[in-house]
C-alpha positions as MATLAB code, in Angstrom:
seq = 'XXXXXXXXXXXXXXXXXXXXXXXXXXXXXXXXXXXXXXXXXXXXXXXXXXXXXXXXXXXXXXXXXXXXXXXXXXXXXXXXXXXXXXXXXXXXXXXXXXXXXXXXXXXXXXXXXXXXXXXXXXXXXXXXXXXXXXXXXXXXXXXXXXXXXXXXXXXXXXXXXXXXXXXXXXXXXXXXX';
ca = [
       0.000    0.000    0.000;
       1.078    3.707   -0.880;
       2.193    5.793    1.685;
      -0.014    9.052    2.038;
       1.973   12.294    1.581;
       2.221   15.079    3.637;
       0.502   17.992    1.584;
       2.438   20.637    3.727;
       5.556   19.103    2.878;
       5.113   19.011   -1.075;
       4.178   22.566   -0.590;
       7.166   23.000    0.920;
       9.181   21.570   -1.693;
       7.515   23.572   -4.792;
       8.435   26.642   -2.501;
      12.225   25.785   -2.309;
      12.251   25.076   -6.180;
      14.623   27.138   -8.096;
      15.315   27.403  -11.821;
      18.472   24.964  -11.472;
      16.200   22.433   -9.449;
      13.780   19.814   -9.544;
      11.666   17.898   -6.819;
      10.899   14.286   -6.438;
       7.872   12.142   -5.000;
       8.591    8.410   -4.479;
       4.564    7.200   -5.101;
       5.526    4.399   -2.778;
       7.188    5.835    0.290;
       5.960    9.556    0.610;
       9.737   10.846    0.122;
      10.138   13.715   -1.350;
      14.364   14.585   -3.260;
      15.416   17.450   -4.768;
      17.758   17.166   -7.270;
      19.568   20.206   -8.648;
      20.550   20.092  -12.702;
      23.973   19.724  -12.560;
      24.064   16.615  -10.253;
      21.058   15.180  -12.508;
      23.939   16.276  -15.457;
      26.411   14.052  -14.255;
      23.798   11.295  -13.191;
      22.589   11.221  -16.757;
      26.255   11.476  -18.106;
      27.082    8.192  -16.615;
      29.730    9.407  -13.599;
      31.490    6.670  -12.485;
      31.412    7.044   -8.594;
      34.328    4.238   -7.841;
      37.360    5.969   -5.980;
      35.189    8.569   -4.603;
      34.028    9.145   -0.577;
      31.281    6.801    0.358;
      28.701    9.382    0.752;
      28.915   10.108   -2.870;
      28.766    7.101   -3.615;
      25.218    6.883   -1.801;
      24.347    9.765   -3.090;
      25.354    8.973   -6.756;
      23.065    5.888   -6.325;
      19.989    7.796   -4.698;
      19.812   10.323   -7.593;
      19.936    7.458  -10.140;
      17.225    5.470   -8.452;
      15.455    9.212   -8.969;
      16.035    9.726  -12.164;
      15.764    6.004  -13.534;
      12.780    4.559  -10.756;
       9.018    4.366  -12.317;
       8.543    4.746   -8.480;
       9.535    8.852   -7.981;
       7.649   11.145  -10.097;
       8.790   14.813  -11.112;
       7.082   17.364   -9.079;
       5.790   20.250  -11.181;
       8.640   22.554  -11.864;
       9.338   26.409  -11.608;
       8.248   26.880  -14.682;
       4.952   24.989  -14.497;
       4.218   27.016  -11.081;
       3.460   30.695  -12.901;
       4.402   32.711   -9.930;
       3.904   35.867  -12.033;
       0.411   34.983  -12.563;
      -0.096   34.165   -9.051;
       1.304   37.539   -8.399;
      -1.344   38.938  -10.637;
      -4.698   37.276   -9.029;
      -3.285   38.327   -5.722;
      -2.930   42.030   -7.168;
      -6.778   41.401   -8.670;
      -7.769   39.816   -5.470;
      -7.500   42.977   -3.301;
     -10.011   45.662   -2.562;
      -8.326   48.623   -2.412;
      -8.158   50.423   -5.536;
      -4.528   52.137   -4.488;
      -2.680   49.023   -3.749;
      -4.077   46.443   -6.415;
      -3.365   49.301   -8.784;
       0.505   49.629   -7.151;
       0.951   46.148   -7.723;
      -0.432   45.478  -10.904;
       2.001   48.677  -12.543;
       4.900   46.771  -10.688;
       4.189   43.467  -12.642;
       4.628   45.552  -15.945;
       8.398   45.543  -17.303;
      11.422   44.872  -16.496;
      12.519   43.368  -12.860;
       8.648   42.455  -12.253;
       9.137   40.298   -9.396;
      11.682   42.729   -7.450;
       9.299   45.403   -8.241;
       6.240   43.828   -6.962;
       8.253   42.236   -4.080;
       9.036   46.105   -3.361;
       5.587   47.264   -2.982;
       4.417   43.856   -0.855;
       6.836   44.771    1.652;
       6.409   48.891    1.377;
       2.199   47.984    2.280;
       3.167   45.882    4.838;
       1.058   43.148    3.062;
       3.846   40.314    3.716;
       1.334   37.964    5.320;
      -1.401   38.444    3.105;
       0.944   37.198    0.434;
       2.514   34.924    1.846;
      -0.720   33.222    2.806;
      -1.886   33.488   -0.973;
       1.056   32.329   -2.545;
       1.117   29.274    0.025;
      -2.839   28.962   -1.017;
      -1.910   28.763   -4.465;
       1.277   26.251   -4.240;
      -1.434   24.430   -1.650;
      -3.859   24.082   -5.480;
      -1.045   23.277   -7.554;
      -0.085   20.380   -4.870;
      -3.421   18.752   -4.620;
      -4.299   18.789   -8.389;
      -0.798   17.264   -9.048;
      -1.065   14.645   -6.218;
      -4.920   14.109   -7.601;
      -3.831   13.575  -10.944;
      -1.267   10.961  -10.119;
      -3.150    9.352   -8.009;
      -1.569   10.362   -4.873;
      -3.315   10.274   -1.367;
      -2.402   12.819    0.935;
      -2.499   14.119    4.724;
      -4.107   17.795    4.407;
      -2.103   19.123    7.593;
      -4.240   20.901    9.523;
      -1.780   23.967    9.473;
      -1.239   23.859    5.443;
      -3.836   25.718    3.779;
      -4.974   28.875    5.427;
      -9.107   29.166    5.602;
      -8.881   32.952    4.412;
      -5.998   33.747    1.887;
      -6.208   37.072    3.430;
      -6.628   36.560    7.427;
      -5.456   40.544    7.767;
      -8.742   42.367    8.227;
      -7.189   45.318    6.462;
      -6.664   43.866    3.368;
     -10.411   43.115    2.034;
     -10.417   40.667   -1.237;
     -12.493   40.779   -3.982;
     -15.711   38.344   -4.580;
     -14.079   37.205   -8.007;
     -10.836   36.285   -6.692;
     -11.768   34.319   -4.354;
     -13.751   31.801   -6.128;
];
């Protein structure tokens, strides 16, 4: 029988992606591996681990059972997560004509994510972010797991009720459905 996964922890792991690395999901076992490119490089380019410490040896031998196992499936990547238009419904999402305005002129041009980053932090809306971005990662996770076939835990601490528990930051009805 299939171990069931902790959703909070594969949330986790699409958070810490980067655009050098990839994440992991053994269907079996519940593990979750991240792999970065270059060690999935030399994985794939046949290093020979013999001579080397023991640990690398392990190692060596954990990413290829990653990369070669019908067992661990790829976690959606980076560039299948669309942070900048999870940036934008949370810009659409909020009430306040001056801020959603703010943030939707920072997601224009050049440095887009510093830029909206910026004006998160200059509102003091960090949380309400935070708590929609986690939301968001929190949909991504269960439609991926449901797809595969997956069972999960929802932790009870995962997936805040409210994407925007601050009482001063009012959503709109259309975001939120």
């Amino acid at each position: 029988m299939a171990a069931r996964v902790s959703l909070k922890l594969v949330i986790e792991e699409l958070d810490a992606l980067t655009d050098e690395t990839s994440a992991y999901l053994n269907r079996e076992t519940g593990e979750l591996y991240a792999l970065g490119d270059d060690e999935a490089g030399l994985v794939e380019d046949g290093i020979d681990p013999v001579g080397m410490p023991e640990w690398i040896i392990d190692e060596v031998a954990k990413m290829r059972e990653v990369l070669e196992s019908a067992e661990w499936l790829a976690l959606p990547t980076r560039f299948d997560i669309h942070e900048w238009a999870i940036m934008e419904s949370f810009a659409r999402s909020l009430a306040d004509p001056d801020v959603r305005d703010e943030l939707s002129t920072a997601l224009r041009g050049k440095g887009a994510f510093r830029w909206f980053k910026d004006v998160v932090r200059r509102r003091g809306i960090q949380q309400a972010w935070y708590d929609y971005r986690t939301a968001a990662l929190g949909r991504i996770a269960i439609a991926w797991l449901d797809e595969h076939g997956v069972a999960y835990v929802a932790d009870a601490d995962v997936l805040p009720e409210d994407p925007a528990p601050d009482p001063g930051i009012q959503r709109t009805a259309e975001a939120l459905e």
